[in-house]
C-alpha positions, -999 to +999 in steps of 0.1 A: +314+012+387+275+009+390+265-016+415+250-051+402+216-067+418+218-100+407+174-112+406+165-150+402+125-147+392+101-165+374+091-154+345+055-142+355+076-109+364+099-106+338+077-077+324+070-058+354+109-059+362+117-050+324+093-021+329+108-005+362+144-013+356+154+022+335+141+042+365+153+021+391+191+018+378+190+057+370+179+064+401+203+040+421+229+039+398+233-001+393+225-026+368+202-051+373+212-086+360+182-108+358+176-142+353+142-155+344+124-185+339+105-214+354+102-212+392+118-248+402+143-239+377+150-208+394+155-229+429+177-255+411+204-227+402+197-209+437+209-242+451+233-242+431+249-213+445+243-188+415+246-151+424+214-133+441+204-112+457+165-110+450+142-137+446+108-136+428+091-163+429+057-180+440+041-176+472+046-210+482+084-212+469+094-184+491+085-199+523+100-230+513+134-213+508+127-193+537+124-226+554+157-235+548+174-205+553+175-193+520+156-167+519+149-139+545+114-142+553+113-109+568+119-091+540+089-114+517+062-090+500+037-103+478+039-082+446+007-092+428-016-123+418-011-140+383-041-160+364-030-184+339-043-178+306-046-195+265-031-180+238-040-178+202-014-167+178-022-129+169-044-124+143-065-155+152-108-152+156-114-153+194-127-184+211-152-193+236-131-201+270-161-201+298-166-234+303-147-266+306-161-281+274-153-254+252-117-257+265-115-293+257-132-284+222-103-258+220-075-283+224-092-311+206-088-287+174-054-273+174-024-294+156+001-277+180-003-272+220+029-248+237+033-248+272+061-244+300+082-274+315+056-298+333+083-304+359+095-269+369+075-238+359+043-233+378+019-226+346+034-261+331+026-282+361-008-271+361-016-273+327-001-311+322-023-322+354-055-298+332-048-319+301-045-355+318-082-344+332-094-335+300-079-374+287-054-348+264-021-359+281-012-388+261-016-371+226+026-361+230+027-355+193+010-324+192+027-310+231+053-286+227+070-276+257+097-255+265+116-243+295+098-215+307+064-196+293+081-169+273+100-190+253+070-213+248+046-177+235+077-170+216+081-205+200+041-206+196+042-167+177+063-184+152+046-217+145+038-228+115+002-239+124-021-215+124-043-230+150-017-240+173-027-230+209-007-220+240-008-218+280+013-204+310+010-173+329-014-140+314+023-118+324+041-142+299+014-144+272+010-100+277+046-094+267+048-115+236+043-106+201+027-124+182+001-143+204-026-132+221-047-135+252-077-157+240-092-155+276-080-173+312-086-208+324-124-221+333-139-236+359-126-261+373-093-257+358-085-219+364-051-210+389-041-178+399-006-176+412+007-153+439+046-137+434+064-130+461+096-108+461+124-113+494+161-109+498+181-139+497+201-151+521+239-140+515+230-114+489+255-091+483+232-062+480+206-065+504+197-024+504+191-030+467+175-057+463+146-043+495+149-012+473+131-031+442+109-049+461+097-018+476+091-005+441+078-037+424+049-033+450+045+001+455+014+023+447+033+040+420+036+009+402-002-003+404-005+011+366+021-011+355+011-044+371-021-040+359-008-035+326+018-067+328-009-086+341-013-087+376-043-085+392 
């Protein structure tokens, strides 16, 4: 029976993991089992004592749980930098994005805003602490959030109003159809993310899981990070 890596990562590398998985369980016969979502969310059932053996998370995360002995900060490796972006829904005319102003005009305008959990996913935190600067915060009837960016692009590809607007991580907004990037953050509200990939402490499959880290940030895979998003 195939091995099993068992991966708790946000969601900014769902995509990249999705795209190397066929290659990496043909070539070490094994399945990967992956959870994905908002990063807090992914500590909370770390804690919790759910199976893993690879962690992908932020920067900052990773040497928190390596901290506490939770992860093994000698095996941490930065796989790439993520920008947070706005979404249209597909089909949308493209905006204006480069300035603070036209962001606010941008959200003034739409009937629907989606964005990741405030509390626990990185792209959600921001963004509530971008609105309450822009005086948005306290309109709650038009925020929609959800429990991690891919469901919130999935939920906004399927609204009903047209000029409903989105936000969390470029990776997140990339791999969903039905919205589109309408360009990143402005100055002074822009936040680019680094993901870091280590083994976590007790994993079951340690040779596996330093196996895909390797990969995620290899050379080989520059092509496909771009194309997921990182920078």
């Amino acid at each position: 029976m195939p091995r099993t890596l068992h991966i708790l990562s946000g969601g900014a590398a769902q995509a990249l993991v999705k795209r190397l998985q066929p290659a990496f369980e043909a070539r070490h016969d094994c399945r990967i089992d992956g959870t994905f979502g908002a990063v807090g969310l992914m500590k909370d059932k770390l804690l919790e004592g759910a199976p893993c053996d690879l962690l992908v998370l932020s920067e900052a995360l990773i040497r928190d749980l390596a901290a506490q002995g939770r992860a093994d900060a000698a095996t941490a490796h930065a796989v790439g930098l993520v920008q947070t972006g706005v979404a249209l829904k597909e089909g949308r005319a493209p905006v204006d994005l480069r300035t603070e102003q036209d962001l606010r005009t941008l959200l003034q305008g739409a009937s629907a805003i989606y964005f990741p959990d405030p509390a626990k996913a990185t792209a959600g935190i921001h963004f509530m602490k971008v609105l309450q600067a822009l005086g948005l915060a306290g309109d709650s009837a038009r925020l929609r959030t959800f429990p991690n960016g891919a469901t919130a692009m999935a939920a906004l590809a399927q609204a009903a109003e047209p000029d409903a607007v989105g936000c969390t991580q470029v990776t997140e907004i990339l791999m969903t159809r039905g919205v589109r990037l309408a360009g990143l953050l402005p100055p002074p509200h822009e936040l680019a993310t680094t993901y870091t990939a280590a083994v976590a402490a007790g994993a079951k499959e340690p040779q596996l899981a330093q196996a895909l880290i390797e990969a995620l940030a290899s050379p080989e895979a520059a092509q496909a990070r771009k194309e997921c998003g990182f920078t």
